[in-house]
C-alpha positions in Angstrom: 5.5 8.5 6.7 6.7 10.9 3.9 3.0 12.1 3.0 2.4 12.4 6.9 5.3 15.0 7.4 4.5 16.4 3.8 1.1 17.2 5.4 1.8 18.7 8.5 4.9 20.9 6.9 1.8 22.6 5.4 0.3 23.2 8.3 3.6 23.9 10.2 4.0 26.6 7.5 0.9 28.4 8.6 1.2 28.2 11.9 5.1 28.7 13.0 6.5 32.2 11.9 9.5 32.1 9.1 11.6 33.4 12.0 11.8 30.0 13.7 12.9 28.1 10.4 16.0 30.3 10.5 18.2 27.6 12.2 17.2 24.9 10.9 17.9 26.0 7.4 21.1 26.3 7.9 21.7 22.5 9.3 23.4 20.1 7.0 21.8 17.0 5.4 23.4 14.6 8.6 21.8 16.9 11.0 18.6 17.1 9.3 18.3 13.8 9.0 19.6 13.0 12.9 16.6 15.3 13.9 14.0 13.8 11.7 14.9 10.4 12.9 14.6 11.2 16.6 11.2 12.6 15.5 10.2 9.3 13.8 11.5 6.8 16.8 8.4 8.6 18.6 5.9 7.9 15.8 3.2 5.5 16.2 3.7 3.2 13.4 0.2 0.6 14.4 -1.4 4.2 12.9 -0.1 3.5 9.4 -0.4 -0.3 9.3 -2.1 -1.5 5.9 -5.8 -3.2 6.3 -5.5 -7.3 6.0 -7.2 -8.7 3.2 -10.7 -10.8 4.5 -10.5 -14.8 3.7 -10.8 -15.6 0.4 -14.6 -16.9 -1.1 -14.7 -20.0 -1.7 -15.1 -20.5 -5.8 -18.7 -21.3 -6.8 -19.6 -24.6 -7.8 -20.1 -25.2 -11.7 -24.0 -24.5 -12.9 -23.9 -24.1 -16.6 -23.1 -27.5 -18.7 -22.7 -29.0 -15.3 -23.7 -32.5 -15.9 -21.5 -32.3 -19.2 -17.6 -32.8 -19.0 -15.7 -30.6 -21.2 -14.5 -32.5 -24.8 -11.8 -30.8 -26.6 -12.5 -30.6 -30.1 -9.6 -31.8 -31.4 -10.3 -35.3 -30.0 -13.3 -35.5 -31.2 -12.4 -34.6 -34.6 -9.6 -37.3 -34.6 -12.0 -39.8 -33.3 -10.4 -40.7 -29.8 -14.0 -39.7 -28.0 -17.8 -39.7 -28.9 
């Protein structure tokens, strides 16, 4: 929401004349934030909804030394497999 408003404070800045600003610099922190919250509770949040991730693949089946199972060399070096 932040970058949204930092966006169109650019273009506000273009098109409103300093002269209209006036008032609102003067407001305190409470005030500015009061306004900017009645401006949010009309914002359309399903705009800024993150994407949902896809189902995950399904992990391949093994192809390389398939028909082989996997021997630590350890074992075989103290002689518990062959």
């Amino acid at each position: 929401m932040a970058a949204e408003l930092e966006r169109t404070v650019e273009g506000m800045n273009v098109a409103v004349p300093d002269e209209a600003w006036e008032p609102i610099a003067g407001w305190t922190a409470e005030e500015m934030g009061a306004w900017l919250r009645s401006i949010m509770r009309q914002a359309r949040l399903e705009r800024y909804e993150k994407a949902k991730r896809g189902p995950k693949k399904p992990k391949p089946r093994r192809t390389r030394f398939a028909a082989k199972k996997h021997v630590a060399t350890s074992r075989l070096i103290s002689g518990e497999q062959t």
